[in-house]
N, C-alpha and C positions, 0 to 999 in steps of 0.2 A: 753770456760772456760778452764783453764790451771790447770794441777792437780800438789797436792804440795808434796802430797806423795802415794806411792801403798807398798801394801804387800800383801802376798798368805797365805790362811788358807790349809797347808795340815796334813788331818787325817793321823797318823799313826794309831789312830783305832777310832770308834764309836765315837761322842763328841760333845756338844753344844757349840758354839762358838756364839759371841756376846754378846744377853741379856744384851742390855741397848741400849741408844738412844743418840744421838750427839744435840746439843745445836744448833750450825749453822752450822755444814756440813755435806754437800752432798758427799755422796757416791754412786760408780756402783759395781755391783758385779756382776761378769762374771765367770760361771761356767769351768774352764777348762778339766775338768774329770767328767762324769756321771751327772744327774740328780740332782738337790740337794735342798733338802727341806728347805725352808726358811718360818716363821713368820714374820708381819710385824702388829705392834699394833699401834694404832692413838691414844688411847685411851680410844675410844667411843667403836669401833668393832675392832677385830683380822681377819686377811686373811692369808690363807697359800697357797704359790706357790709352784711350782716344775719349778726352773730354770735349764731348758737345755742347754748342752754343747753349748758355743757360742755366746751364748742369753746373753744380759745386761738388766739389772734392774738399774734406777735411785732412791735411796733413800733419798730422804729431809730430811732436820731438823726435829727433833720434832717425831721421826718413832722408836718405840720399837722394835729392832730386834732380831731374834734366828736364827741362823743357826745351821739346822742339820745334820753334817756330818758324812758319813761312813768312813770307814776306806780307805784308798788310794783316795778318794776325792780331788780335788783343787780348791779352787775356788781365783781369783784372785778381788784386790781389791783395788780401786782408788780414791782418795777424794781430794776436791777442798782447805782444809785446812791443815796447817802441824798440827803433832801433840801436843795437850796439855793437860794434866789434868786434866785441868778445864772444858776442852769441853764436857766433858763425862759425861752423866747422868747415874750411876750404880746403885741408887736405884728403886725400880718399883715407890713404895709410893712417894717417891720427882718428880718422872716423873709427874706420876698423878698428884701433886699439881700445878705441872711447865703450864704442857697443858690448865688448867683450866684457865689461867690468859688470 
């Protein structure tokens, strides 16, 4: 799969990044500095990981995320689709409604 766009979350301090969920694309996120606590919600149940420096995670469509980053944190980050506005689910409640169908 060919990626259409990346960018890097870096903390200048403490900060939740993400919190929302993508319509159809797939994203990886690759820890490049430290540890870093990630949320990942279906739905139905929430799981929280600790992606280590290195380490990629594959996130599908349809995946509620948070990432929680410390301060000097990086984490880098590559998706199959460019971006749009419309891609983006930013409310919880419309996600919830969207999942349902």
């Amino acid at each position: 799969k060919n990626f259409e766009r990346i960018f890097f979350l870096i903390a200048k301090e403490k900060c939740i990044r993400g919190n929302h969920a993508h319509k159809k694309c797939s994203q990886f996120f690759i820890s490049l500095k430290d540890t870093i606590k990630m949320e990942l919600d279906d739905g139905k149940k929430k799981k929280q990981i600790q992606l280590k420096p290195g380490h990629i995670i594959k996130i599908k469509p349809l995946i509620w995320v948070k990432v929680y980053l410390k301060k000097n944190q990086i984490m880098c980050v590559l998706c199959d689709k460019k971006y749009s506005y419309k891609e983006y689910i930013r409310n919880y409640k419309d996600f919830k409604k969207i999942i349902r169908i």
